[in-house]
N, C-alpha and C positions, 0 to 999 in steps of 0.2 A: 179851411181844409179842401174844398173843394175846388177850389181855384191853381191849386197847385199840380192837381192830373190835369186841371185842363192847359195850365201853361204845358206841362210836361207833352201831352199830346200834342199843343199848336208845334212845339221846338221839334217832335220828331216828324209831323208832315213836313215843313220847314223846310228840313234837310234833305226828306227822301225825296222832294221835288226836285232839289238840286241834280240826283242821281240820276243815271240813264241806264237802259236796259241793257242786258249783259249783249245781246247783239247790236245796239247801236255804238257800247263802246269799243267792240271791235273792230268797229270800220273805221276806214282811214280816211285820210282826205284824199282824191282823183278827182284830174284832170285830163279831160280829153277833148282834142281839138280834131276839125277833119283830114289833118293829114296824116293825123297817128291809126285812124281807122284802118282796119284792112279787111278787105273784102272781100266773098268768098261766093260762088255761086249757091243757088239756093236748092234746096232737095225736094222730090216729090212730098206731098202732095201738090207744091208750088210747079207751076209752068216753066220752064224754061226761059231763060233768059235776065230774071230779076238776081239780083245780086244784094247778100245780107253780111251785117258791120255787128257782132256784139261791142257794147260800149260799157255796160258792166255788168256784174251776176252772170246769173246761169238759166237760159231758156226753159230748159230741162228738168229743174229743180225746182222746191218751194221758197220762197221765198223775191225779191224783188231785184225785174232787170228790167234794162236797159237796151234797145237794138233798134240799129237802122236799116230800114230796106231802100233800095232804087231797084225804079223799075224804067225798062223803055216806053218809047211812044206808046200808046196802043196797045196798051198790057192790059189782061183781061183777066182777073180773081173768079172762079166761077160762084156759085152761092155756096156758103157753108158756115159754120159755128165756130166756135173755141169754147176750151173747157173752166176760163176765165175772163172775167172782164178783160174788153179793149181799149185801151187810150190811147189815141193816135193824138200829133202832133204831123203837118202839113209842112215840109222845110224847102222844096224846092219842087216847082210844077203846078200840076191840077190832079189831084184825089176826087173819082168819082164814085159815092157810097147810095147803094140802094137796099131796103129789104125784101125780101119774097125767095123764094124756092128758085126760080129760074135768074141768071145776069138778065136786064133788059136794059141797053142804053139808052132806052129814051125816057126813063122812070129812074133818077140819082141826085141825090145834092153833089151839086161841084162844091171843093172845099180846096180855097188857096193856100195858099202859102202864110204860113201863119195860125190856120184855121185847126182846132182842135176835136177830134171826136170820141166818143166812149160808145162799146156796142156793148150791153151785157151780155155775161156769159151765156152760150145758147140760142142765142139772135139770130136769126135765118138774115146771112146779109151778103152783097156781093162788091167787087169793085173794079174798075178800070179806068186806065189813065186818058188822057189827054194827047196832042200833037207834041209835046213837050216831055224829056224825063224825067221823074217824077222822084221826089224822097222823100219818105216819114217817119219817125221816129216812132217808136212803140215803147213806153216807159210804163209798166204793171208787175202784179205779182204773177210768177208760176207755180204750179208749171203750165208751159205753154203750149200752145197742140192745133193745128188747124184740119179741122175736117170736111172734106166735099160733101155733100148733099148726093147722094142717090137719085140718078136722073129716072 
C-alpha cells in the first residue's frame, strides 16, 4: 500500500518538471543581430554623447532585459548606484570600473573585450572609457535606474 502514493507522487514531480512557468512559456524565441539594433541617444542622468540599443524587455519595468550602451573615447560615468544588480558584458573597447564616491582614473580595472562584470545593487562605483569606443551590454533584472552620487 504504500508504495503506491509514492509511485503516484514520483509520476506527478515527473511531469511537473517537465512544465515551465507561466512566464517562461510565454516567451518566444528572438533574435537579434547588430544591425537590427537601433540606437538612441541616452538621457540624464547619463552625459552626453553615449548612445543606448534595447535588445529585449523593458528597462523600466520588473522583470529581465537586455541593453547595449557605446560610448566615445574618454567617456567619463561619474560615481553612482543602481537600484539592481549590474552585469555587464565588455563587447567592443576598454571599460574602465572603479569603486569609491569620487571617478578617479588612476584607481580602475581595465576590462576588455570579452571581460564580464557584476556590481551589486547599491555599490558606490564609477566608469570611463579608453582612446577607443567602447560597448557593453547589460543583461539583468529591473527595474533599472542609475543614480549620481552627491558631490
Amino acid at each position: 500500500m504504500k508504495t503506491i502514493p509514492f509511485i503516484l507522487l514520483l509520476f506527478i514531480s515527473i511531469i511537473s518538471l517537465g512544465q515551465k512557468p507561466d512566464s517562461a512559456a510565454s516567451l518566444k524565441p528572438k533574435q537579434v543581430c547588430e544591425a537590427d539594433l537601433q540606437w538612441i541617444d541616452t538621457k540624464p542622468p547619463m552625459l552626453p554623447g553615449a548612445k543606448m540599443a534595447i535588445v529585449e524587455g523593458n528597462p523600466k519595468a520588473a522583470g529581465h532585459f537586455t541593453l547595449r550602451l557605446k560610448f566615445p573615447p574618454y567617456y567619463k560615468i561619474p560615481a553612482h548606484i543602481h537600484p539592481v544588480d549590474e552585469r555587464t558584458t565588455v563587447i567592443k573597447g576598454i571599460m574602465n570600473i572603479g569603486f569609491g564616491d569620487v571617478l578617479d582614473t588612476t584607481n580602475a580595472k581595465k576590462l576588455t573585450v570579452g571581460c564580464f562584470y557584476m556590481n551589486p545593487a547599491g555599490i558606490h562605483h564609477y566608469a570611463f572609457t579608453s582612446e577607443a569606443e567602447t560597448e557593453i551590454e547589460i543583461s539583468t533584472n529591473g527595474p533599472w535606474g542609475l543614480e549620481l552620487l552627491k558631490k
